[in-house]
C-alpha positions in Angstrom: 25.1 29.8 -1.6 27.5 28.0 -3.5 29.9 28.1 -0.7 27.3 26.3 1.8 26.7 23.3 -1.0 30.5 23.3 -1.7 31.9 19.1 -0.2 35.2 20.0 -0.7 35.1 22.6 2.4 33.7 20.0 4.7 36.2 17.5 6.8 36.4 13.8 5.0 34.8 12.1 7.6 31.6 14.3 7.1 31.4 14.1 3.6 29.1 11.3 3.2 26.5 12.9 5.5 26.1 15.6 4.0 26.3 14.3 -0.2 25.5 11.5 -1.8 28.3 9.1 -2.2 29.7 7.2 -5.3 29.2 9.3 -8.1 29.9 8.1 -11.8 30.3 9.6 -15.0 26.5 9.8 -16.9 25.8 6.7 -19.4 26.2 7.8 -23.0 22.3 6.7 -23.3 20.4 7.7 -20.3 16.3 6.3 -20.3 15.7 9.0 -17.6 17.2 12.4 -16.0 19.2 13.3 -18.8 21.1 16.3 -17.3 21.5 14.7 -14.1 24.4 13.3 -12.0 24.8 10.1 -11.7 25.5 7.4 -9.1 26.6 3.5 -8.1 25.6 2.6 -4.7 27.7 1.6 -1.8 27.8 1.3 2.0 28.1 4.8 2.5 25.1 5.6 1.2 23.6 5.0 4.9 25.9 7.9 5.7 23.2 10.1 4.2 20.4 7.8 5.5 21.8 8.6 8.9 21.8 12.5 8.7 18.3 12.1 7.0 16.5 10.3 10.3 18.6 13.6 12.1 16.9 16.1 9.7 13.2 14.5 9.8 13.3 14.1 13.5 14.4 17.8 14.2 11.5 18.8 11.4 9.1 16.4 12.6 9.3 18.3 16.4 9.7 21.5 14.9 6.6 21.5 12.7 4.9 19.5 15.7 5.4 22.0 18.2 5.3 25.1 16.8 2.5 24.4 13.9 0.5 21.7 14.4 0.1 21.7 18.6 -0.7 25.7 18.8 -3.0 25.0 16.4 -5.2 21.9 17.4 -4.7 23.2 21.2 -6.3 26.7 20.2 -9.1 25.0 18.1 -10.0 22.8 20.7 -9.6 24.7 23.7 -12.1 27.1 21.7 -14.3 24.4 21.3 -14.6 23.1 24.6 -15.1 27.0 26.0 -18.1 27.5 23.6 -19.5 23.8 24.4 -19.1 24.8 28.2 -20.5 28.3 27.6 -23.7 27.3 25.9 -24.3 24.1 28.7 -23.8 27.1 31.4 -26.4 29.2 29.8 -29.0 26.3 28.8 -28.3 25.9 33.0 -29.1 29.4 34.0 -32.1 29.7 31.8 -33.5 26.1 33.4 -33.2 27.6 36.5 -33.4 31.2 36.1 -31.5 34.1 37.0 -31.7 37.5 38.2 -33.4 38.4 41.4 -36.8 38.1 41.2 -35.2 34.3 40.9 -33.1 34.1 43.7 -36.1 35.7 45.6 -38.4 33.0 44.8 -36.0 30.0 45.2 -35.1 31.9 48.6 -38.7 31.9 49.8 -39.5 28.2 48.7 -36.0 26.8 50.9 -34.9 29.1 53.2 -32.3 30.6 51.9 -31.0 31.5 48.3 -27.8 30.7 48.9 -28.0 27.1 50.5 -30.3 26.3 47.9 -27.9 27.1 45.2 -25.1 25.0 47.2 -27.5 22.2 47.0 -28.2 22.6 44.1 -24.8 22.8 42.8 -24.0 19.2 44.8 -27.0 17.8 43.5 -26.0 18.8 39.8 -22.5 17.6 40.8 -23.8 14.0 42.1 -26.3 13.7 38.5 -24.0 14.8 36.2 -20.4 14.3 36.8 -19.7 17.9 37.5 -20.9 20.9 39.6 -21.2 24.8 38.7 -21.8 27.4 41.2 -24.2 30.0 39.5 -24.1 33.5 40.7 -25.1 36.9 39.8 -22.8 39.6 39.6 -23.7 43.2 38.3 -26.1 41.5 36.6 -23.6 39.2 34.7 -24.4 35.5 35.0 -20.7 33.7 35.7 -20.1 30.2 36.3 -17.7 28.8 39.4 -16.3 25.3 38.6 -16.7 23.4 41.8 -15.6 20.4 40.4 -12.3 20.0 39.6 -11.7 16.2 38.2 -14.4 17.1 35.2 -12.1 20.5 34.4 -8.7 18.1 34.5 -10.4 15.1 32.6 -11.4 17.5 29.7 -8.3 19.1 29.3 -6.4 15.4 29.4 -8.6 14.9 26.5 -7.5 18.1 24.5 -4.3 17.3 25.4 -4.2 13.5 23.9 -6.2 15.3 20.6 -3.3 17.8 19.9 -0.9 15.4 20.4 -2.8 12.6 18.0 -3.8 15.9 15.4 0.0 17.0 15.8 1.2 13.0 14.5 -1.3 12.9 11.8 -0.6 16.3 10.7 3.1 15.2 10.3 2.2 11.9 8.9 0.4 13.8 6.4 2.8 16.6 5.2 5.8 13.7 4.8 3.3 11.7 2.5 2.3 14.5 0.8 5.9 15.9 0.0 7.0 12.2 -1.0 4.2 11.2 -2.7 4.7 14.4 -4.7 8.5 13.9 -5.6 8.1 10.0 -6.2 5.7 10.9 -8.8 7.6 13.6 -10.6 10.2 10.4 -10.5 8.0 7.8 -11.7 6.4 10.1 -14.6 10.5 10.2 -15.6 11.0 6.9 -16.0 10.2 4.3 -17.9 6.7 2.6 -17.5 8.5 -1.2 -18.5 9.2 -1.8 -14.8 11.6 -4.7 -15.8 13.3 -3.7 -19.2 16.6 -3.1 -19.5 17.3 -4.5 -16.1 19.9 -3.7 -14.0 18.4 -0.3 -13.6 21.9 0.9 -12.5 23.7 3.9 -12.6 20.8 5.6 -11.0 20.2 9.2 -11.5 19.9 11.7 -8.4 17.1 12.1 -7.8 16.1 8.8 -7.8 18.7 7.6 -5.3 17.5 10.6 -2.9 14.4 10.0 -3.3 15.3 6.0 -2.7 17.6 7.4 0.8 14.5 10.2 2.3 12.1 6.6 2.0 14.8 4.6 4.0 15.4 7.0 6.3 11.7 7.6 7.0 10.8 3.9 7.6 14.1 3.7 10.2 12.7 6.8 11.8 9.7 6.0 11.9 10.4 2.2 13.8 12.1 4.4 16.5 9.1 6.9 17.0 6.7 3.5 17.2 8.7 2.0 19.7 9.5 5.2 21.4 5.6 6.4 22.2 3.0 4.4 23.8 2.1 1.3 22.1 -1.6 1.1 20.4 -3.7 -1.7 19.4 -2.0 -2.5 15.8 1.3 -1.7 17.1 2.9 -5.1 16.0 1.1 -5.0 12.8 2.7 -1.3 12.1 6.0 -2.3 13.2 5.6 -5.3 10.9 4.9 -3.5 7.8 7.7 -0.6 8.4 10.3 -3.9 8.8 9.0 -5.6 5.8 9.0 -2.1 3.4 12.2 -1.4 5.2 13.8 -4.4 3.6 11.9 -4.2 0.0 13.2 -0.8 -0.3 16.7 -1.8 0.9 16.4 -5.0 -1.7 15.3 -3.3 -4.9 18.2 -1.3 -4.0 20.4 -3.4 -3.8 19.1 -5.8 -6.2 19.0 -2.5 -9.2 15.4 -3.0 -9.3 14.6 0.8 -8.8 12.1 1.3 -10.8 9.9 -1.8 -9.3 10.7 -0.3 -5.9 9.6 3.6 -7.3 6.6 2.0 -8.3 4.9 0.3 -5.3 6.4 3.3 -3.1 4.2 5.6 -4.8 1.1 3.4 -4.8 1.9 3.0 -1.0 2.4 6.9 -0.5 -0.9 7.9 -2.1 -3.8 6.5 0.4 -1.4 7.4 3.1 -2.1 11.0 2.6 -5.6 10.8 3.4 -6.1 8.5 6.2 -3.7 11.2 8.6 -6.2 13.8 7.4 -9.3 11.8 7.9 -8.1 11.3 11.9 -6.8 15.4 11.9 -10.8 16.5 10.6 -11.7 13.4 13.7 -10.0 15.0 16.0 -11.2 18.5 15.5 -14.5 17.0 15.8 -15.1 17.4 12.0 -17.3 13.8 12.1 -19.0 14.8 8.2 -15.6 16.0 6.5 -14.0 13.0 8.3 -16.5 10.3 6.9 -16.3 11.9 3.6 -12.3 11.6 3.9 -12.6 8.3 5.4 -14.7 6.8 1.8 -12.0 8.3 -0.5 -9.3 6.9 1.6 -11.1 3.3 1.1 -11.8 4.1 -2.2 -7.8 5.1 -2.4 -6.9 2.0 -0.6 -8.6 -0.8 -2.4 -7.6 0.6 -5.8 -3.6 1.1 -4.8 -3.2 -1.9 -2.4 -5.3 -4.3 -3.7 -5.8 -3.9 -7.3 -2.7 -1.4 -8.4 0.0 -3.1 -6.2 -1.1 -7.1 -7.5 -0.4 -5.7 -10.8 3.1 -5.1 -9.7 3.3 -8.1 -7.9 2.0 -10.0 -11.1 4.3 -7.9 -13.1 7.0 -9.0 -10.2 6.4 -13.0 -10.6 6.1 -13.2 -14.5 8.2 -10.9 -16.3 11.7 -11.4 -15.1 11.3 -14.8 -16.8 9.7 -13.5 -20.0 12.4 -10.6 -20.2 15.2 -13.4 -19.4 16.7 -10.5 -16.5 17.0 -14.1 -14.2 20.7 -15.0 -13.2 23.3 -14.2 -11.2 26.0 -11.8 -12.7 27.5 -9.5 -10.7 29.7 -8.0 -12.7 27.0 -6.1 -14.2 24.8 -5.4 -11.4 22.4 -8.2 -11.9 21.5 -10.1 -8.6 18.0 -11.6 -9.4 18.9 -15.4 -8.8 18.5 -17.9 -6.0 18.1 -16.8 -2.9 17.4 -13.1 -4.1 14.7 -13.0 -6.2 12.2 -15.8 -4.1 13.3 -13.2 -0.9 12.3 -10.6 -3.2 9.1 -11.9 -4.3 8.2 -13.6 -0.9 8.4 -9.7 0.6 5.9 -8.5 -1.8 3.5 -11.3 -0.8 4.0 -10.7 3.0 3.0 -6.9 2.1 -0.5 -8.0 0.5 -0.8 -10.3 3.1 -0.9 -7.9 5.8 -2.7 -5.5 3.7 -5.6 -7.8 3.3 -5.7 -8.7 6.5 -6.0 -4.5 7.1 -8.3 -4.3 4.1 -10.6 -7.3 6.3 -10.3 -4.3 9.1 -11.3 -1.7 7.1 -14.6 -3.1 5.9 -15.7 -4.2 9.4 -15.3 -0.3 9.7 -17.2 0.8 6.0 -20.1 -1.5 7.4 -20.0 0.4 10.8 -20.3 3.7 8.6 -23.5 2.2 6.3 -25.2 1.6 9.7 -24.5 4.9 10.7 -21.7 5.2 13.0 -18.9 7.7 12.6 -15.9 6.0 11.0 -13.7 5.2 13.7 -10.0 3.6 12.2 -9.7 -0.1 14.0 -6.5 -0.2 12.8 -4.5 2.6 15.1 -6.5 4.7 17.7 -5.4 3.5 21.2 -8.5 2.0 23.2 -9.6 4.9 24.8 -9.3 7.9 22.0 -13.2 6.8 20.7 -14.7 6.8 24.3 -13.3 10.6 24.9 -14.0 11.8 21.6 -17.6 10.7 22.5 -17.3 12.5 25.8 -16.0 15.9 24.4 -18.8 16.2 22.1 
């Protein structure tokens, strides 16, 4: 194992895609990951951002396709069989069935089978679709005569795996991050601007700072790569604007700031992906109940949590005295740095009250009684089929 983790057997040039760059010897004092190795940063660092895009996109497909998709297809294929099966029956007892049944409809038009051809086009006329009931060693089976109904149900399925398989991904990466960046924050200090520059920074913390870039980059190129929905300028704003907060507590040495708001952001993100998943298995009771703690989640991290910080950002660089420009020590927060800085954080909470606006057109929708439904994402026609399926 050693010999697969070993740098020195790789060429140079691939080096700083495959290990973090820059590493230092540890601070005499350390305020967090005391056994750890540490690092500066440096413009090779997006060496490793680049190999990490490489790594979550090949994951990303893999867990897609061979997890998620099997899964939702199977569940909802199931579904639709059992929905179909039960409609087919409640027909065939309507009707009747058997040949004392065929005898009597035979006798009142003429002819058993005509009459189940016109009824069948009737149905088909009514209804949207058409079935062909017949009798066959005494089994009742059902002939789709209708094709278009057959195709239109299965484009459905097919846009619900493919929304259950993004969610599902969404949700694991969240999850996993969410996890590690608060193992990371519970390891550092709570003063979010003491003893600021924050720099050398430990591993894990500079991993942990490279996965978030790299999955904000990736994430830009998957939005612009799949068909656009109704927010999609709103989502590609955000990802650009936490794109370059990430990249400027970074590069500013204000890591623990950054580590801070990442994990507020990570934590309500885990549970809208699985409120649409439960949605789109037609789960509508677990997915309400998902969808309050997700608001519940979301007011208290975006809008009460995250102005703390944003307090925090505008009045305690002054009060610690961590304003100036002196880069020979790694401190950066001066004109134009810190307004960019600060003016980044209020663009955030400016688009997140405009999606917390969205959000309670939605909670009020729920208190009249109608499933919730996410106004921020779902292309136009996702709630009109998930009506249709059920």
């Amino acid at each position: 194992m050693d010999y697969l983790f070993d740098t020195g057997r790789f060429p140079s040039v691939l080096i700083p895609f495959v290990s973090l760059s820059y590493p230092v010897t540890r601070p005499s004092v350390t305020d967090s990951f005391h056994d750890a190795t540490y690092y500066e940063i440096g413009y090779r660092d997006a060496c490793v951002v680049v190999s990490l895009m490489v790594c979550m996109a090949v994951l990303r497909d893999v867990v897609r396709l061979t997890v998620l998709e099997p899964f939702a297809k199977w569940k909802l294929t199931r579904d639709w069989r059992a929905r179909l099966e039960r409609k087919t029956a409640g027909a065939a007892a309507a009707n009747g069935n058997g040949h004392t049944n065929g005898h009597t409809n035979g006798a009142a038009n003429g002819n058993g089978h005509t009459n189940g051809a016109a009824n069948g086009k009737a149905n088909g006329k009514a209804n949207g679709k058409a079935h062909a009931v017949v009798e066959e060693n005494g089994h009742v089976l059902e002939k789709a005569v209708d094709r278009p109904q057959e195709t239109s149900a299965e484009a459905r399925i097919r846009r619900s795996v493919l929304r259950f398989a993004e969610q599902g991904w969404q949700a694991i990466y969240y999850t996993a991050q969410w996890s590690l960046g608060l193992y990371i924050y519970l390891n550092i200090p709570t003063d979010l601007w003491g003893g600021y520059p924050h720099i050398p920074l430990a591993g894990p913390i500079k991993f942990y700072y490279l996965v978030q870039i790299a999955f904000y980059l990736h994430a830009v190129l998957v939005l612009n790569a799949e068909a656009r929905r109704k927010d999609h300028w709103q989502m590609f704003t955000h990802h650009v604007i936490t794109i370059a907060l990430i990249v400027a507590s970074y590069s500013y040495n204000a890591t623990r700031v950054g580590c801070m708001f990442l994990v507020l952001m990570d934590w309500c993100d885990i549970f809208l992906p699985l409120a649409k998943m439960l949605r789109y298995m037609s789960y509508q009771v677990s997915c309400d109940a998902m969808f309050v703690f997700w608001v519940v989640s979301w007011f208290a991290t975006r809008h009460v949590l995250f102005i703390k910080v944003l307090y925090d950002a505008c009045v305690q660089p002054s009060e610690k005295g961590v304003l100036g420009w002196y880069p020979e020590r790694g401190a950066y927060m001066s004109n134009p740095a810190y307004p960019i800085f600060l003016g980044l954080l209020f663009m955030l909470q400016i688009l997140q009250v405009i999606w917390g606006y969205m959000i309670c057109v939605v909670v009020i929708r729920v208190v009249k009684g109608q499933p919730a439904d996410d106004v921020r994402s779902d292309d136009e026609g996702d709630d009109e089929d998930v009506k249709k399926d059920r």
